[in-house]
MIDOSE-1310 file (N, C-alpha, C; in nm, 2 decimals, decimal comma, always signed):
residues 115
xxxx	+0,08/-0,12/+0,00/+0,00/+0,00/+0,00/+0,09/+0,13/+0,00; +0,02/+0,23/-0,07/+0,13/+0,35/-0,08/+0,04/+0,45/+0,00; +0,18/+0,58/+0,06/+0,07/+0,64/+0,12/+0,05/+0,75/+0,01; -0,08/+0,85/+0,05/-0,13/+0,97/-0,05/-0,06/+1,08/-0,01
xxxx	-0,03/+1,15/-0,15/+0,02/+1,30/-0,11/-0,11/+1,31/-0,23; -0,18/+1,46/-0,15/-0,20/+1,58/-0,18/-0,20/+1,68/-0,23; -0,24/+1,71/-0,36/-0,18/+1,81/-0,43/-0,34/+1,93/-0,43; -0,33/+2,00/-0,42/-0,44/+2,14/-0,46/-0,42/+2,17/-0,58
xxxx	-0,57/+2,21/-0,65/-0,61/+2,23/-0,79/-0,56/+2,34/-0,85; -0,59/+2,44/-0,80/-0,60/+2,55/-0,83/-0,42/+2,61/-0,80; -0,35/+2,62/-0,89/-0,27/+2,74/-0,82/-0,11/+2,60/-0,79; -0,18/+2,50/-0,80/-0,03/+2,36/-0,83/-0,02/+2,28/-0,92
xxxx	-0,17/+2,26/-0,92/-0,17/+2,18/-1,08/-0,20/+2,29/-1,21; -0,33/+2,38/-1,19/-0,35/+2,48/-1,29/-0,31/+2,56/-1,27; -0,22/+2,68/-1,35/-0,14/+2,79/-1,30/-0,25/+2,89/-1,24; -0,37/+2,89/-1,28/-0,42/+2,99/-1,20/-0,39/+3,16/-1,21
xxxx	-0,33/+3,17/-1,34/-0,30/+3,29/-1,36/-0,41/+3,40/-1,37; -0,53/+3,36/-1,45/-0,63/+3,45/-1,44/-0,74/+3,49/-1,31; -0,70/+3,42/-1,23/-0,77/+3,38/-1,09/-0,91/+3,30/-1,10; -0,96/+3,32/-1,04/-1,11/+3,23/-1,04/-1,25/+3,33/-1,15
xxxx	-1,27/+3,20/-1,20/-1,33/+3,24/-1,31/-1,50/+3,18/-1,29; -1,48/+3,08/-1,22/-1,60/+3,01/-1,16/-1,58/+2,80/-1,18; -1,63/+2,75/-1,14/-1,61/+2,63/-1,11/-1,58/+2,54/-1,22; -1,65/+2,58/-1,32/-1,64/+2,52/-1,43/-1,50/+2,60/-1,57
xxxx	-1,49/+2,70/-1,53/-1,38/+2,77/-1,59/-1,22/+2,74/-1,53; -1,18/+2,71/-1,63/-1,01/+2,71/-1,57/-0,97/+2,70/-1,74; -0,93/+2,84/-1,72/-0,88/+2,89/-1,89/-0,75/+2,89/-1,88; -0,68/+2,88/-1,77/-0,51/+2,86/-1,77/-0,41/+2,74/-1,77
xxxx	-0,31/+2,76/-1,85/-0,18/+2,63/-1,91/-0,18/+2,56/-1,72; -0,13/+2,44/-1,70/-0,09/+2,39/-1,63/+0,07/+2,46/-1,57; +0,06/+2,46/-1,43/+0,22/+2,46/-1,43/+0,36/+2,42/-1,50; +0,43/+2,50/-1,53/+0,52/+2,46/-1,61/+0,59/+2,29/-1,53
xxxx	+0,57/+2,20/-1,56/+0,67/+2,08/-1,55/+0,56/+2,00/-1,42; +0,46/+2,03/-1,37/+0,36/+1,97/-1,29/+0,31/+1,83/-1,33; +0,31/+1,82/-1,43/+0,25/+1,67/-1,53/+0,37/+1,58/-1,47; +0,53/+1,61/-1,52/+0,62/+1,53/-1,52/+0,62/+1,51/-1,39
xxxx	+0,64/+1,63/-1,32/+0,69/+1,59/-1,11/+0,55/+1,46/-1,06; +0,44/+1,53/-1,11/+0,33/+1,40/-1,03/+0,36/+1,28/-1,11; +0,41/+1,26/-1,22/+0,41/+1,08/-1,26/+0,54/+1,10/-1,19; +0,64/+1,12/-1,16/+0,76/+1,07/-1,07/+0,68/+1,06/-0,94
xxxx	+0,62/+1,18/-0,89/+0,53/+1,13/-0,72/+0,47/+0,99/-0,73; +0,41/+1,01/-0,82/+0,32/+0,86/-0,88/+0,39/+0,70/-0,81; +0,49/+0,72/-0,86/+0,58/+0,59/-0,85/+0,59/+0,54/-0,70; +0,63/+0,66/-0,62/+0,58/+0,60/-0,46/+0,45/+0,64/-0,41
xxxx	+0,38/+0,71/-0,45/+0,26/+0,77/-0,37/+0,14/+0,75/-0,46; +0,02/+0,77/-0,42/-0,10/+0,75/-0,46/-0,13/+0,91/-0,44; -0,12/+0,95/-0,56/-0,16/+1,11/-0,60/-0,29/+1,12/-0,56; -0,35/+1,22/-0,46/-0,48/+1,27/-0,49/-0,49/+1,47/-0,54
xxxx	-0,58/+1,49/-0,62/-0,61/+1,63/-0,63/-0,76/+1,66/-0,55; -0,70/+1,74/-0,47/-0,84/+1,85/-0,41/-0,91/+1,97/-0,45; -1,00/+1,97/-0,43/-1,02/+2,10/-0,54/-1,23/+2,13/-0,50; -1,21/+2,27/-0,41/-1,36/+2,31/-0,38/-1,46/+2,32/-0,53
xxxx	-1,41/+2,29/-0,62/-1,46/+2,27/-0,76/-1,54/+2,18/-0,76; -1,50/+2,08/-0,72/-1,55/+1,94/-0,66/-1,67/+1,90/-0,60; -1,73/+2,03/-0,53/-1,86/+1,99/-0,46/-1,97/+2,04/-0,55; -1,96/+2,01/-0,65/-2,08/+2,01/-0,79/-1,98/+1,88/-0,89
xxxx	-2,12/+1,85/-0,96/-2,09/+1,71/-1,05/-2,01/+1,77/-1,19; -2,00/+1,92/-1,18/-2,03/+1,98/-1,35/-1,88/+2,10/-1,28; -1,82/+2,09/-1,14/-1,69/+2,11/-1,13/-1,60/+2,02/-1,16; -1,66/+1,86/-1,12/-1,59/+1,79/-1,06/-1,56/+1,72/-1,24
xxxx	-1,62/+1,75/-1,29/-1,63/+1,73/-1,45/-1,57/+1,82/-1,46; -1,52/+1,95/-1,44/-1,44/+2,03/-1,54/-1,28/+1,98/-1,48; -1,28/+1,98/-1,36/-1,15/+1,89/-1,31/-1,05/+1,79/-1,41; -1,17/+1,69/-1,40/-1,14/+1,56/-1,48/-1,08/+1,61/-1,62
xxxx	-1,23/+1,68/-1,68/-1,16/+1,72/-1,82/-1,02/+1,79/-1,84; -1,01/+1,87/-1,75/-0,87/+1,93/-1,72/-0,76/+1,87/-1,77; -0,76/+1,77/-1,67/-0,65/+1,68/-1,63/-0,66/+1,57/-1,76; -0,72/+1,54/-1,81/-0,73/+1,44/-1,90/-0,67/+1,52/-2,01
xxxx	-0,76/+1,64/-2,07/-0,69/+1,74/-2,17/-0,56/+1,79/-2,17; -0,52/+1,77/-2,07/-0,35/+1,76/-2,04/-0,26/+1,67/-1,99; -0,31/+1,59/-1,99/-0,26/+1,44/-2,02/-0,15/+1,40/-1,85; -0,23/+1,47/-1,76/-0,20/+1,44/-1,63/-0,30/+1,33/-1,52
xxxx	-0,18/+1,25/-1,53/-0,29/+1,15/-1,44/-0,29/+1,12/-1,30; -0,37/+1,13/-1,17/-0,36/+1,09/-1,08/-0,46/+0,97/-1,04; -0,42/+0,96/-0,93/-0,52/+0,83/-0,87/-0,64/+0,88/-0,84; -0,67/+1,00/-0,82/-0,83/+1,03/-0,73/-0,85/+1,15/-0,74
xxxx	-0,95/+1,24/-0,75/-1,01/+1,36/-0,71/-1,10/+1,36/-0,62; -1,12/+1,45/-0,50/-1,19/+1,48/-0,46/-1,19/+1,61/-0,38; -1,33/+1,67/-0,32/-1,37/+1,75/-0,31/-1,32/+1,84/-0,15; -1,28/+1,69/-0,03/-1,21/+1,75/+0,07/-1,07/+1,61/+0,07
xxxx	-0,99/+1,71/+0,18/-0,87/+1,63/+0,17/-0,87/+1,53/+0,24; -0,81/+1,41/+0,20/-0,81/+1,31/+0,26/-0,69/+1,27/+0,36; -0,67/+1,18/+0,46/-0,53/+1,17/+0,50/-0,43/+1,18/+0,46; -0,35/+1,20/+0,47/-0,21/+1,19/+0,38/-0,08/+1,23/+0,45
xxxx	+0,03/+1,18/+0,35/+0,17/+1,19/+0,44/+0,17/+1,35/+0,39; +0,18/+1,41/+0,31/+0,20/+1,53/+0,26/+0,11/+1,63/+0,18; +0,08/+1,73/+0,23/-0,04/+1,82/+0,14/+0,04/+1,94/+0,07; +0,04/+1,95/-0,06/+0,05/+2,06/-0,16/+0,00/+2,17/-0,21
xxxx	+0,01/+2,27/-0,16/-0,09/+2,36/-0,13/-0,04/+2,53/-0,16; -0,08/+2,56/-0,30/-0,02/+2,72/-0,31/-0,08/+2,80/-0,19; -0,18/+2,79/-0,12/-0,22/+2,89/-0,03/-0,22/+2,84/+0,12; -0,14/+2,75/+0,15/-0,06/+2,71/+0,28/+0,04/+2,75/+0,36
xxxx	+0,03/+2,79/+0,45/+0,21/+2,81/+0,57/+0,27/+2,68/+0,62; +0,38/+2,65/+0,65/+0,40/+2,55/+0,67/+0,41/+2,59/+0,82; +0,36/+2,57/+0,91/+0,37/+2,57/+1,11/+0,51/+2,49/+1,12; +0,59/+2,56/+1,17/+0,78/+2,53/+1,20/+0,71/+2,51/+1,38
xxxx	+0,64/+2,44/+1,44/+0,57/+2,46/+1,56/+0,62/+2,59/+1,65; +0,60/+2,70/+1,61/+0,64/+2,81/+1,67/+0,51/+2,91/+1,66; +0,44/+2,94/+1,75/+0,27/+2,99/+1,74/+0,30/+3,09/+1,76; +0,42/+3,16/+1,80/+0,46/+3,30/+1,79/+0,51/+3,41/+1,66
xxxx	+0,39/+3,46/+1,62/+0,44/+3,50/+1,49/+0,36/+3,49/+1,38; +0,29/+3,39/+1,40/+0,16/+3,28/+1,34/+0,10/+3,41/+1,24; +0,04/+3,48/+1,31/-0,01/+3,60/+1,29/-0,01/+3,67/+1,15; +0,14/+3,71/+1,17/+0,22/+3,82/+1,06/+0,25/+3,76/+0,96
xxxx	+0,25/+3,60/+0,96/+0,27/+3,51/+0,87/+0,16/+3,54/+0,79; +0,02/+3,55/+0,86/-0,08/+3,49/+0,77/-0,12/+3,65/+0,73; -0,12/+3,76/+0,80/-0,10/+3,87/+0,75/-0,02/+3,91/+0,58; +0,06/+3,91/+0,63/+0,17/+3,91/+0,51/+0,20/+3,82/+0,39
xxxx	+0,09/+3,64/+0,40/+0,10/+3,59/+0,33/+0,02/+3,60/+0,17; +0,14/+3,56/+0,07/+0,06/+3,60/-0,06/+0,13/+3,46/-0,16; -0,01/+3,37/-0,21/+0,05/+3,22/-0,28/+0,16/+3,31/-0,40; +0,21/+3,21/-0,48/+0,35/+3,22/-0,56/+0,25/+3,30/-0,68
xxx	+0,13/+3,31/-0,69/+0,05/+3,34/-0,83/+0,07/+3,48/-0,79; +0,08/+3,56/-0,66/+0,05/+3,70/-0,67/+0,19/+3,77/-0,62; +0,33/+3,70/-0,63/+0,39/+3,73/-0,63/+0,45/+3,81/-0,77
Protein backbone atom coordinates (compact mmCIF):
# COMPACT_ATOMS: atom_id res chain seq x y z
CA UNK A 1 0.00 0.00 0.00
CA UNK A 2 1.30 3.51 -0.77
CA UNK A 3 0.68 6.40 1.20
CA UNK A 4 -1.30 9.67 -0.55
CA UNK A 5 0.16 12.97 -1.15
CA UNK A 6 -2.05 15.78 -1.76
CA UNK A 7 -1.84 18.09 -4.32
CA UNK A 8 -4.36 21.39 -4.63
CA UNK A 9 -6.10 22.26 -7.93
CA UNK A 10 -5.98 25.49 -8.33
CA UNK A 11 -2.69 27.36 -8.16
CA UNK A 12 -0.26 23.56 -8.29
CA UNK A 13 -1.74 21.81 -10.81
CA UNK A 14 -3.46 24.75 -12.87
CA UNK A 15 -1.44 27.88 -13.02
CA UNK A 16 -4.20 29.94 -12.01
CA UNK A 17 -3.02 32.92 -13.58
CA UNK A 18 -6.31 34.49 -14.36
CA UNK A 19 -7.66 33.76 -10.87
CA UNK A 20 -11.11 32.28 -10.39
CA UNK A 21 -13.34 32.41 -13.07
CA UNK A 22 -16.00 30.12 -11.64
CA UNK A 23 -16.10 26.33 -11.14
CA UNK A 24 -16.39 25.23 -14.29
CA UNK A 25 -13.82 27.70 -15.86
CA UNK A 26 -10.14 27.05 -15.73
CA UNK A 27 -8.76 28.93 -18.88
CA UNK A 28 -5.07 28.55 -17.68
CA UNK A 29 -1.82 26.25 -19.06
CA UNK A 30 -0.95 23.95 -16.34
CA UNK A 31 2.21 24.60 -14.30
CA UNK A 32 5.18 24.59 -16.05
CA UNK A 33 6.74 20.78 -15.53
CA UNK A 34 3.57 19.70 -12.93
CA UNK A 35 2.50 16.68 -15.33
CA UNK A 36 6.25 15.33 -15.22
CA UNK A 37 6.86 15.89 -11.12
CA UNK A 38 3.26 14.04 -10.35
CA UNK A 39 4.13 10.78 -12.65
CA UNK A 40 7.61 10.73 -10.67
CA UNK A 41 5.28 11.26 -7.22
CA UNK A 42 3.19 8.57 -8.81
CA UNK A 43 5.81 5.91 -8.51
CA UNK A 44 5.81 6.03 -4.61
CA UNK A 45 2.64 7.66 -3.69
CA UNK A 46 -1.01 7.47 -4.60
CA UNK A 47 -1.65 11.09 -6.02
CA UNK A 48 -4.82 12.67 -4.93
CA UNK A 49 -6.08 16.30 -6.26
CA UNK A 50 -8.42 18.54 -4.12
CA UNK A 51 -10.16 20.98 -5.37
CA UNK A 52 -13.61 23.09 -3.81
CA UNK A 53 -14.59 22.69 -7.59
CA UNK A 54 -15.52 19.43 -6.61
CA UNK A 55 -18.62 19.87 -4.63
CA UNK A 56 -20.84 20.11 -7.88
CA UNK A 57 -20.92 17.13 -10.54
CA UNK A 58 -20.28 19.76 -13.51
CA UNK A 59 -16.89 21.15 -11.31
CA UNK A 60 -15.95 17.92 -10.63
CA UNK A 61 -16.28 17.27 -14.49
CA UNK A 62 -14.42 20.30 -15.35
CA UNK A 63 -11.49 18.93 -13.06
CA UNK A 64 -11.36 15.63 -14.79
CA UNK A 65 -11.63 17.23 -18.15
CA UNK A 66 -8.65 19.34 -17.24
CA UNK A 67 -6.53 16.82 -16.27
CA UNK A 68 -7.33 14.40 -19.02
CA UNK A 69 -6.89 17.43 -21.72
CA UNK A 70 -3.51 17.59 -20.35
CA UNK A 71 -2.58 14.38 -20.17
CA UNK A 72 -2.03 14.39 -16.33
CA UNK A 73 -2.85 11.48 -14.44
CA UNK A 74 -3.62 10.91 -10.79
CA UNK A 75 -5.21 8.31 -8.72
CA UNK A 76 -8.34 10.29 -7.32
CA UNK A 77 -10.14 13.61 -7.10
CA UNK A 78 -11.87 14.82 -4.61
CA UNK A 79 -13.72 17.55 -3.09
CA UNK A 80 -12.05 17.45 0.65
CA UNK A 81 -8.75 16.34 1.69
CA UNK A 82 -8.12 13.06 2.61
CA UNK A 83 -5.31 11.69 5.04
CA UNK A 84 -2.13 11.86 3.79
CA UNK A 85 1.66 11.92 4.39
CA UNK A 86 2.03 15.26 2.57
CA UNK A 87 -0.36 18.21 1.37
CA UNK A 88 0.47 20.63 -1.61
CA UNK A 89 -0.95 23.59 -1.26
CA UNK A 90 -0.16 27.22 -3.12
CA UNK A 91 -2.25 28.93 -0.26
CA UNK A 92 -0.59 27.10 2.77
CA UNK A 93 2.09 28.09 5.70
CA UNK A 94 4.00 25.54 6.68
CA UNK A 95 3.74 25.67 11.08
CA UNK A 96 7.81 25.35 11.98
CA UNK A 97 5.69 24.61 15.56
CA UNK A 98 6.41 28.10 16.72
CA UNK A 99 2.72 29.92 17.38
CA UNK A 100 4.61 33.02 17.87
CA UNK A 101 4.38 35.03 14.87
CA UNK A 102 1.60 32.77 13.40
CA UNK A 103 -0.08 35.97 12.93
CA UNK A 104 2.19 38.18 10.63
CA UNK A 105 2.75 35.06 8.74
CA UNK A 106 -0.76 34.85 7.70
CA UNK A 107 -1.04 38.66 7.46
CA UNK A 108 1.69 39.05 5.13
CA UNK A 109 0.99 35.90 3.30
CA UNK A 110 0.63 36.01 -0.65
CA UNK A 111 0.52 32.22 -2.82
CA UNK A 112 3.49 32.15 -5.57
CA UNK A 113 0.53 33.40 -8.33
CA UNK A 114 0.46 36.95 -6.73
CA UNK A 115 3.87 37.31 -6.34
Amino acid sequence: MKYTVVLDFDGVIHSYSSGWRGKTCIPDPPVPGIREEIDKIRKFYDVVVVSTRCDTQEGMDAVKAYLKQNAIEVDAIMKEKPPAIAYVDDRAICFDGKANGLLDKIVSFKPWTEK
